[in-house]
Every structure is written in C-alpha cells, then in structure tokens.
N, C-alpha and C positions, 0 to 999 in steps of 0.2 A: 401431742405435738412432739416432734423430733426436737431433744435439746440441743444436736449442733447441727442445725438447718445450714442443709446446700444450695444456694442462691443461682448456684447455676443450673439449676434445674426449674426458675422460674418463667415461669410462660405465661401467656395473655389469655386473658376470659373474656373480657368486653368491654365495649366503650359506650359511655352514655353522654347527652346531653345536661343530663342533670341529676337527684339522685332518683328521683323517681323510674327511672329508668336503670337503674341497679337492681342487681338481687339484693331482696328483702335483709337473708341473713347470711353475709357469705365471711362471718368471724372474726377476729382482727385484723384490724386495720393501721398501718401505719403509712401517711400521706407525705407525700413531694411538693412541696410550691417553694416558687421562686419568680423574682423575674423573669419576663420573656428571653431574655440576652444572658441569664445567669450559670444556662448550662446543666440545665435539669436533664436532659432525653441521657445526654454522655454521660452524666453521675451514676444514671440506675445503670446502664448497660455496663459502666467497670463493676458497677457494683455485685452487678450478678453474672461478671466474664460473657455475656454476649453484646456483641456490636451492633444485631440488628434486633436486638429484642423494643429498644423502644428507636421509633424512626426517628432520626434528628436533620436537621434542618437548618442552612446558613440563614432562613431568615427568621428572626425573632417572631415570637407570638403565631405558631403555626399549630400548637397544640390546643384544640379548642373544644376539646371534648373533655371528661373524667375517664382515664383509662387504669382498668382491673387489672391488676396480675396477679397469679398465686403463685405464693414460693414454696409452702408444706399444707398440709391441710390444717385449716383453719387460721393459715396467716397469710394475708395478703399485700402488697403494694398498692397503694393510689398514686397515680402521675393525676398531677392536677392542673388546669389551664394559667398558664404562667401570666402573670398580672402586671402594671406599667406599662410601658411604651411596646408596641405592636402596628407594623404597617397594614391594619384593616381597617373596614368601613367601621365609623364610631357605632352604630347599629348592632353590630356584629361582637365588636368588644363591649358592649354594656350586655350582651344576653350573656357571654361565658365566664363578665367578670359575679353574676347574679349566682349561675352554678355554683362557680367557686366560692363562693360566699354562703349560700345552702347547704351545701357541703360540708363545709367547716362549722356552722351552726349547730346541725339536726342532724350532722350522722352519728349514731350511738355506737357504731362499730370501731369509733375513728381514737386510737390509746397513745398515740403518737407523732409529732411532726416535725418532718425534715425541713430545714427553710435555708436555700441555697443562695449566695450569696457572692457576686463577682468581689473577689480579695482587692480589688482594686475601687469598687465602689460599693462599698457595704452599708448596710444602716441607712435605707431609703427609706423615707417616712412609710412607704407601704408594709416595705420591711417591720420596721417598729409593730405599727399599727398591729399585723396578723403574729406578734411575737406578747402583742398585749394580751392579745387576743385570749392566744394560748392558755397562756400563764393563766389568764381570766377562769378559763373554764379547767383550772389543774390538771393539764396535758404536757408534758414533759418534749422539752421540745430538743434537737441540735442543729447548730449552727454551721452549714460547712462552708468555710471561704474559697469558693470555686478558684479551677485556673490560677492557683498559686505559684504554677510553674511561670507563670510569665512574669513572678518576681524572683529575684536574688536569695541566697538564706537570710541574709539580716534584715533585710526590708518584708520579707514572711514573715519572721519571729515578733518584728517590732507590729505589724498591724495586728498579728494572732494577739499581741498582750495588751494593744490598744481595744480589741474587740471584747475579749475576756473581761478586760475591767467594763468598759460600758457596758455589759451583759449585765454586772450584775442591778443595773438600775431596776432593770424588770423583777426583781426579786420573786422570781420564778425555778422549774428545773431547767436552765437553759444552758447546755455546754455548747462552747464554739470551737471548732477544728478546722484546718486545715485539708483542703480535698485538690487534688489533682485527678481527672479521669486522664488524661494523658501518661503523668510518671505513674499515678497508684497512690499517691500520696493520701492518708486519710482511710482508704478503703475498710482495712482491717478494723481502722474503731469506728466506721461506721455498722459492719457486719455485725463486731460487739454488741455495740448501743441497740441493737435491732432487734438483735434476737433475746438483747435482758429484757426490752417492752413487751415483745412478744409473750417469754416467758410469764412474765410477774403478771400481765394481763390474764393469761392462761388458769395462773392460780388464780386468781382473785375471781374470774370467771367459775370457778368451784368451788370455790367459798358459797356454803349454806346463804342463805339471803334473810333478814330480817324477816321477809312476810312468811320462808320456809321454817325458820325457827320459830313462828307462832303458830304457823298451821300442826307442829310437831306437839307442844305444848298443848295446843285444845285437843290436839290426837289422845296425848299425855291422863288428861284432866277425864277425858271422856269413857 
C-alpha cells in the first residue's frame, strides 16, 4: 500500500444491494454512514476533490444500494445506504435499512467507520445506537459534524466540545471533528484518520496469524 494515498485518484467498482453481492475479497474497508439528510454523497466527493464521483441528491435517502470505491489498491470506501427519515415506500426502506445492517455485522473487510453527523442535530438515537455498535465490535470509529459552516466560530467550537465530551460515554476509539464539504473544513484530518486505519490495518494484515505460528512450530517439531 502506498503510505501517502491520493484520494483523488478514487473511482467506483460497484454497487450492490447487499453484501452478498460484493466481491468476496476486495481489502480494506473503511465505511460511510449517516443519516439520510447528513450529507454523506458531499463529504466523500471533497474528500477525494471530485464533485461527481459520488451522485448527491436534494432529496434525502436516495442512496439505497452499498456503493465500492477504490482509492489504492487494497483500500477501499464504502458509501452506505443513509438510515432515518427517507421519502420512500416503508417497503423499500426496511430492505436497504437490512443491507446496512449486514454490512456492518458480517463484513470482515470492514477496519473503520465514518458516521456523519448534521453539527446541528447530532446524536440521534440511530446515531448512538450504530456508534455502540462500533465500539462493540473494537472498530475505531470518527465523528464528523457535517455542514458546520452553517454555524458561526463559537457556536462550532461550543457543539464540537459539547460532542467530544458525550463521546466519551461510549468508551470506545471515537474522535469527533468538525467537516465542512463546502469551506473544506475537517478534510485534511479526515484524509489523516484514513489512511492511519488503512495503514495499521495493512500491518496487522501481515502480521503471522496464530494458526500460521503453529503450522511453523509442527513444521519446527517434525
């Protein structure tokens, strides 16, 4: 893996309905969810300086698929079907909120999770809920308060330290930031935070494995 991965070089592989419908093994994984209205599709496209690499949408809850992107080889983006309030048929929203829930469970590729967050109404129980989640299964998550530009500096500072200290109820890896896709605010520690998951993932992914360390030893023995 390239240690200072270019984001702007990240492009689309596929979209599924579920994971089953993913390639088997397509490396690390680090994942997007948010609410429908939180501003997911604008974060990754500043995040990787293109506008149309993920399509966005004035209306909420348009993304209802798991969509792939690769940014170097062996590390990928998940955009994942944004959860809460969505103008579809209830039908429709229980099969992609099932995905996303799959997802998050059973994918073994999956070392990281982004969970976006309008700066103006953050910490919705769903929020919580998929932050317990995390923490549950030791995934390392960050917090980015969307659309911060549509507050003032002091009413940004005051919610960023109001969210920071409730973080740490989850006594988990949970940093929270500040993100603007409009000024850029946030970008750079989110690139950070992305490419050290990547990294440490990378190592740990070559790291000897207990069952290889015993297959070496009866190699050893024999």
């Amino acid at each position: 893996m390239n240690p200072s991965l270019n984001y702007r070089k990240t492009h689309f592989i596929t979209s599924a309905p579920d994971i089953r419908h993913l390639p088997d093994d397509t490396g690390i994984e680090i994942a997007f969810a948010g609410r429908s209205n939180a501003g997911k599709s604008s974060s990754i496209n500043r995040l990787c300086d293109q506008k149309g690499l993920v399509k966005t949408s004035k209306t909420p809850g348009r993304t209802q698929l798991i969509n792939l992107f690769k940014v170097d080889e062996g590390c990928h983006i998940v955009d994942l079907p944004g959860y809460g309030f969505a103008q579809v048929p209830l039908e429709v929203k229980k099969k992609w909120q099932q995905s996303l829930s799959e997802y998050l469970q059973k994918r073994e590729q999956l070392k990281g999770l982004v969970v976006l967050m309008d700066i103006r109404h953050p910490l919705r129980e769903l929020d919580q809920e998929l932050i317990y989640w995390a923490v549950d299964c030791q995934l390392p998550v960050i917090v980015l308060l969307t659309k911060c530009d549509k507050l003032k500096k002091g009413p940004q500072k005051a919610q960023l330290h109001k969210i920071r200290e409730a973080a740490m109820a989850f006594c988990g890896d949970v940093d929270v930031e500040l993100y603007s896709s409009l000024k850029g605010v946030g970008v750079d520690k989110l690139r950070d935070k992305m490419t050290q998951w990547y990294q440490q993932a990378n190592e740990e992914d070559a790291l000897p494995s207990d069952e290889d360390n015993k297959q070496e030893e009866d190699t050893q023995d024999t």
